[in-house]
C-alpha positions, 0 to 999 in steps of 0.5 A: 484464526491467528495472521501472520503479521509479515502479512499484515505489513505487506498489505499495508505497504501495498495499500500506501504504494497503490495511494503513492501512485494514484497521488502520482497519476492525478498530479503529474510532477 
């Protein structure tokens, strides 16, 4: 069972989007 690692990538960059956001969320600017 191979994954593609285009998909691989974009799991990634969601996981680190979410964290950006939740960093964001917690400590307004």
């Amino acid at each position: 069972m191979e994954v593609p690692l285009e998909a691989f990538v974009m799991l990634y960059y969601l996981l680190i989007t979410l964290n950006f956001y939740n960093v964001h969320s917690l400590k307004p600017l």
